[in-house]
C-alpha positions in Angstrom: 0.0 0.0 0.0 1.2 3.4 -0.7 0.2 6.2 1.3 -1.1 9.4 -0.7 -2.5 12.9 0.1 -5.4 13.7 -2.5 -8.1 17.0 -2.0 -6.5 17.3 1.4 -7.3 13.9 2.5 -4.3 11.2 3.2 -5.4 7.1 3.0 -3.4 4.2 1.5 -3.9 3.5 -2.0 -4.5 -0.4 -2.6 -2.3 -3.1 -4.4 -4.7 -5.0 -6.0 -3.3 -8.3 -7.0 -6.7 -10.4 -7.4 -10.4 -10.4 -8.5 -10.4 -6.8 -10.0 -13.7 -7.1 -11.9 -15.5 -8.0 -8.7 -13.8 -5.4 -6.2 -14.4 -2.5 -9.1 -18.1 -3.5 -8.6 -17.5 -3.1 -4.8 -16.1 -0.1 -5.3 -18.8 1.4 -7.7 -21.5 0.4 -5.6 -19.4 2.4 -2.2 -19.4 5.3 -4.8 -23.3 5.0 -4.7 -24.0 4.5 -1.0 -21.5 7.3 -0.2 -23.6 9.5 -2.4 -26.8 8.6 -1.4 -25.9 9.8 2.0 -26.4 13.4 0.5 -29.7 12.5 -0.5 -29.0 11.6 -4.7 -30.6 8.6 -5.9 -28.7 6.2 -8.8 -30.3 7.7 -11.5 -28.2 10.6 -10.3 -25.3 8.8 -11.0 -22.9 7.4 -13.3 -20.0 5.4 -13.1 -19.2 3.0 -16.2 -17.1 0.0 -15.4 -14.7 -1.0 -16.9 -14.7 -4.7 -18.2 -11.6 -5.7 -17.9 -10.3 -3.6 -14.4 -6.7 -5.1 -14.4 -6.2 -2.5 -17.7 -4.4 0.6 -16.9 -6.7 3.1 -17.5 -8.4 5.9 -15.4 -11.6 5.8 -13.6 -14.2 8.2 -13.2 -17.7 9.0 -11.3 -19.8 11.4 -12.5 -23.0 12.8 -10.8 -25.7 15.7 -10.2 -26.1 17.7 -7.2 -28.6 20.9 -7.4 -28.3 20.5 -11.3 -24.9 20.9 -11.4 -22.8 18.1 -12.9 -20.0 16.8 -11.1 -17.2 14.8 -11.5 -13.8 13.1 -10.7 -11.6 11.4 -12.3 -7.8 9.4 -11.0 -5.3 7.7 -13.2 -2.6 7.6 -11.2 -2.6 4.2 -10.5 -1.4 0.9 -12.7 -5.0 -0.5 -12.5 -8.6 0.1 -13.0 -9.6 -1.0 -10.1 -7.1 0.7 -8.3 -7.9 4.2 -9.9 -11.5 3.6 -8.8 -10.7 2.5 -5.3 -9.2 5.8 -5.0 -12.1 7.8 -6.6 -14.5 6.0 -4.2 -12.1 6.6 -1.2 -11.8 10.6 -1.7 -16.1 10.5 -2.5 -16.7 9.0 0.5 -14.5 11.3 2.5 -15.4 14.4 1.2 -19.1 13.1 2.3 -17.6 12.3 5.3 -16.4 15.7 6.3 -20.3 16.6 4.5 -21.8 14.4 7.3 -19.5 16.0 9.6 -20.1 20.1 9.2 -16.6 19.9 8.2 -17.9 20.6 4.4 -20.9 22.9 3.1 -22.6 21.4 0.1 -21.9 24.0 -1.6 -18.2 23.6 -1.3 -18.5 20.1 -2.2 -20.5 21.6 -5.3 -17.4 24.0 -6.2 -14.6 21.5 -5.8 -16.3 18.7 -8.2 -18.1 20.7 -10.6 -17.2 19.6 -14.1 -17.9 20.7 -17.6 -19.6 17.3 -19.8 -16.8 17.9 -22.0 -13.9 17.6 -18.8 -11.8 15.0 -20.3 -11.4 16.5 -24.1 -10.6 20.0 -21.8 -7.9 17.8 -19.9 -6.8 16.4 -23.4 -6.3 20.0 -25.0 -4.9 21.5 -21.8 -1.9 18.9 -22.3 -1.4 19.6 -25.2 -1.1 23.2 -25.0 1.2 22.9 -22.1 3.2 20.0 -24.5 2.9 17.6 -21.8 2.2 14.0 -22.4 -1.1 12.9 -22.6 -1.0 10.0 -19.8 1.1 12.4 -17.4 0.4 13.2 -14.1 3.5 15.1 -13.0 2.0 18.1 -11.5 5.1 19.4 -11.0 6.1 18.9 -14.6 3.0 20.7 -16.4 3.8 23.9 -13.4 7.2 24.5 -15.4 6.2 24.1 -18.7 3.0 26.7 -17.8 5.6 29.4 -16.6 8.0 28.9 -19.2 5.2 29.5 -21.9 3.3 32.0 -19.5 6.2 33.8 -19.4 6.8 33.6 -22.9 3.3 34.8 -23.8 3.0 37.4 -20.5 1.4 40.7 -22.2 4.2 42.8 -20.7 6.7 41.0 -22.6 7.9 41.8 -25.8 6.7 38.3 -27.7 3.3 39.0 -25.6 0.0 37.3 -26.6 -3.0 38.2 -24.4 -4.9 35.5 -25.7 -2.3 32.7 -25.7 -1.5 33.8 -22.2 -5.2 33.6 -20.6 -5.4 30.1 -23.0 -2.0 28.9 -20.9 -4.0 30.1 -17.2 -6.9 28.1 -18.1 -4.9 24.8 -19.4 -3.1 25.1 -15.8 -6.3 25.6 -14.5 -7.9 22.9 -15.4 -4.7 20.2 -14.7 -4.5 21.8 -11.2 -8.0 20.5 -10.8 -7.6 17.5 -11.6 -4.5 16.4 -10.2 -5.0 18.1 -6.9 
């Protein structure tokens, strides 16, 4: 298990070595009790399994709360299953601290809040920044934004207002999501 800090909350991230088509059930259906706790019902809901959940590829929950459409996605992990163990891990925290007066609804409403088009805005936002499509170094995207930010500043001589509030947004948007 490796222990990681994700939206301000720290739990180990699972090794999943067997039966990952059964535990990403397990954890879609967690997903679904967490947020039912909050009062949203599964048509609110959606989470598309994966149907093979050893594959390396991320997971994702989406959902509606006050008509606004939210979502979260992880790919930091090797597996499927793993990525959604971790999705259903920071849901049911972040309804935790709901449950607890340590969250409004409102701020859980501001921190997941998504566009319908979130991953092709991820997609483009990498490839502004000329990142890799699969990466997830924060770190790395934060030095290619101010190197091109800098580049494009409006003060600067090679300025370009637009390119520069394009750059903020891209950087925006990663922050988000990797966060």
């Amino acid at each position: 298990m490796t222990l990681t800090k994700i939206k301000g909350h720290e739990f180990n991230v699972l090794n999943i070595r067997d039966s990952h088509s059964r535990r990403a059930q397990r954890f879609k259906n967690n997903i679904i009790e967490s947020l039912k706790m909050i009062g949203l019902t599964e048509d609110d809901i959606d989470i598309e399994l994966e149907p093979v959940a050893i594959k390396n590829l991320p997971a994702s929950a989406s959902w509606y709360v006050e008509g606004m459409h939210l979502h979260y996605t992880y790919k930091a992990c090797n597996k499927y299953a793993e990525n959604l163990y971790v999705v259903s891990k920071v849901i049911e925290l972040e309804i935790r601290d709901i449950l607890n007066g340590e969250k409004t609804i409102s701020e859980f409403i501001d921190d997941f809040t998504e566009s319908h088009e979130v991953e092709e805005e991820r997609k483009a936002a990498r490839e502004l920044l000329g990142v890799d499509q699969d990466s997830i170094n924060f770190e790395e995207m934060t030095k290619k934004y101010k190197d091109l930010a800098k580049k494009a500043h409006p003060d600067m001589p090679t300025g370009d207002t637009e390119r520069f509030k394009a750059l903020n947004r891209a950087h925006k948007i990663l922050k988000r999501e990797l966060e």
